[in-house]
N, C-alpha and C positions, 0 to 999 in steps of 0.2 A: 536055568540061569539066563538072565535078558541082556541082549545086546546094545540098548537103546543108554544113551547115554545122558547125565539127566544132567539138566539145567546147571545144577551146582557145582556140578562137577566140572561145567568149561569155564565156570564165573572164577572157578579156584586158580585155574591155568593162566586166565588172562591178567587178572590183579597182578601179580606181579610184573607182569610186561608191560601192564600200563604205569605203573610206578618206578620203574625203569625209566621209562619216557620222558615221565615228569620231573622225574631227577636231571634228565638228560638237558630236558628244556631248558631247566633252574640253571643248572651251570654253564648253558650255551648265553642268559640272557647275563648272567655276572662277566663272560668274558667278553661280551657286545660292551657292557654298561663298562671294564676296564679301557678296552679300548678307545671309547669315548671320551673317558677323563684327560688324557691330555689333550685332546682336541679342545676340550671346553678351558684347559690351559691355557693355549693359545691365544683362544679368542679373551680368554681376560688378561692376555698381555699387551693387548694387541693397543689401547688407549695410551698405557704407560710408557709405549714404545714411539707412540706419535707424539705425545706429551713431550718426553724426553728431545724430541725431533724438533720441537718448534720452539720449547729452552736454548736449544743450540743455535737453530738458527737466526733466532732474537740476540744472543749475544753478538752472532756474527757481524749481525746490522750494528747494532750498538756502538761493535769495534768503527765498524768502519762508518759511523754517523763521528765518533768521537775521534778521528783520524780526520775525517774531511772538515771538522769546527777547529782542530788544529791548528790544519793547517792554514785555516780561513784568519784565527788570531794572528799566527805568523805572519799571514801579507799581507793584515792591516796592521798590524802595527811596524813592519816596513815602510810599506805607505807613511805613517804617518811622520817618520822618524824620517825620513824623507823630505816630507813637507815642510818637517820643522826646520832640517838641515836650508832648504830653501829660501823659508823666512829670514833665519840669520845670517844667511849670505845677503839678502837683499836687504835686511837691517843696515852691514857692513855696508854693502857699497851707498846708501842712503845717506850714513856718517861720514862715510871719507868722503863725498861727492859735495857735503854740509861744510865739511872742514876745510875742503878747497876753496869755497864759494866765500867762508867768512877770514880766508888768510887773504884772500884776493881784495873782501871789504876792509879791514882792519888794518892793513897797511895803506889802505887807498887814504883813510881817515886820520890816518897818524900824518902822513904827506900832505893833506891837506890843511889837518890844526897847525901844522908848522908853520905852511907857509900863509897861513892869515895871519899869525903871531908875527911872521917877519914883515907882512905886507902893512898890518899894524903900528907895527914899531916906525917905518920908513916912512908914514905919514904923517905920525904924528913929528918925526923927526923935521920933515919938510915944510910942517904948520909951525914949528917953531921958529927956523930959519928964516923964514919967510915973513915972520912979525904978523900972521894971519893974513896976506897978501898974496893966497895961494889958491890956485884956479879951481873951483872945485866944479868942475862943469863936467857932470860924470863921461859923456863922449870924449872928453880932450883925452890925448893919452898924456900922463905922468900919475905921480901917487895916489891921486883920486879913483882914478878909474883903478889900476891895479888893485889897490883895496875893493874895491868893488868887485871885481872879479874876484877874487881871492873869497872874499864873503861867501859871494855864490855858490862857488866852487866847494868849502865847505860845507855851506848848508844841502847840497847833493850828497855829500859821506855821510850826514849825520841821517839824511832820510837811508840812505843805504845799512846803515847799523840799526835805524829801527826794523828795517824787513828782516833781514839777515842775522841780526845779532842776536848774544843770549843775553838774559836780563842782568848779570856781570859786566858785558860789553857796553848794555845800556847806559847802568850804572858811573863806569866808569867816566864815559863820555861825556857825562852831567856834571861829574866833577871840574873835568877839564873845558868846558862850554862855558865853566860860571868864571873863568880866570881871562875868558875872551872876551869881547865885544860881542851883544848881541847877534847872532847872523840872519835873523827876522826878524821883521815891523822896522820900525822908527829907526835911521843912520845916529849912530851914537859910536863917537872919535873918543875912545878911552885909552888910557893907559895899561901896561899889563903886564903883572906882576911875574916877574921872569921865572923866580924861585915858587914859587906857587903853580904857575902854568908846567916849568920841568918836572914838578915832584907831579901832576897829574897825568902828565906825559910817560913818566915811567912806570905809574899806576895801571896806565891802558896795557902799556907794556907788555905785564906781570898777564893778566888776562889775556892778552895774545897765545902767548906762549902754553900757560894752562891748556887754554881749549885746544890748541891745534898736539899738545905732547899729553893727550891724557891718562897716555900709560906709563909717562917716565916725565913728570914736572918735581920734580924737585929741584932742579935748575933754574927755575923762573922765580926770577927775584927782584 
């Protein structure tokens, strides 16, 4: 009997160790490849998580874009509200500064249509008495010259109610101008109609009183 040990005989021994091995391999590379998986997890989380990152902090801005136009509407349109408060204050005092200026005109012209109507009357009262034997040398002083002066004196209210006046004021003024003696061009010694001159006198009146009470004329009559 031989001692020598034949070829096949070791090939029989080793097969199985070597398939061992290879088993051993197979399930060391399943537990590399498990362990991997959530690694590769990760890394596919890893976009969604920035994604979600810059969602946020886009709202963040947005907030506070949509906080600072806010508050940007609020302090312009304080401003503006502001401005306008401004306006209607300087409106005001522009009216009441208007309404001084034409109460100050307006009696000046009523003072004055009076007293050409009486400087009127006394002249011609004196051209009567006198039988037309009356000095009419405008320097002397008596009825001539007063009338004269009176005229003047008028025709200065009437330019003053054209600057100053409203077209009401005007108006009225033209009424009461046509019951006078002309007070420009030509000297013209008329008579004048008393009841006609008063009823336009209190015409002016009525407008006085309007313009200067224009939140409470119902008074003015």
């Amino acid at each position: 009997m031989s001692d020598e040990v034949s070829p096949s005989d070791g090939n029989e021994d080793i097969e199985p160790l070597r398939n061992d091995v290879a088993v051993a391999h197979a399930g060391a590379s399943e537990s590399r490849a498990e362990v991997a998986s959530p690694r590769v997890k990760r890394r596919a989380l890893g976009p969604t998580f920035w994604g979600n990152s810059v969602m946020v902090l886009a709202a963040a801005v947005l907030s506070a874009g949509a906080a600072l136009w806010g508050s940007y509407i609020g302090a312009s349109g304080s401003r503006e509200a502001a401005l306008e408060q401004q306006h209607v204050a300087a409106l005001d005092q522009q009216n009441s500064e208007l309404r001084a200026k034409r109460s100050e005109v307006y009696l000046l012209y009523l003072n004055r249509a009076n007293e050409y109507s009486r400087k009127n009357f006394a002249l011609l009262d004196a051209i009567k008495k006198s039988h037309g034997a009356i000095d009419v040398n405008p320097g002397a002083p008596g009825p001539i010259k007063d009338w004269l002066d009176a005229r003047g004196a008028y025709q200065d209210a009437v330019n003053l109610i054209y600057v100053y006046g409203s077209k009401a004021a005007w108006d009225a003024h033209r009424v009461m101008a046509s019951t006078l003696p002309p007070s420009l061009g030509t000297l013209k010694f008329e008579d004048v109609d008393s009841g006609k001159f008063t009823k336009a006198y209190q015409a002016f009146q009525v407008v006085f009183c309007q313009e200067l009470n224009p939140r409470d004329n119902n008074g003015c009559q």
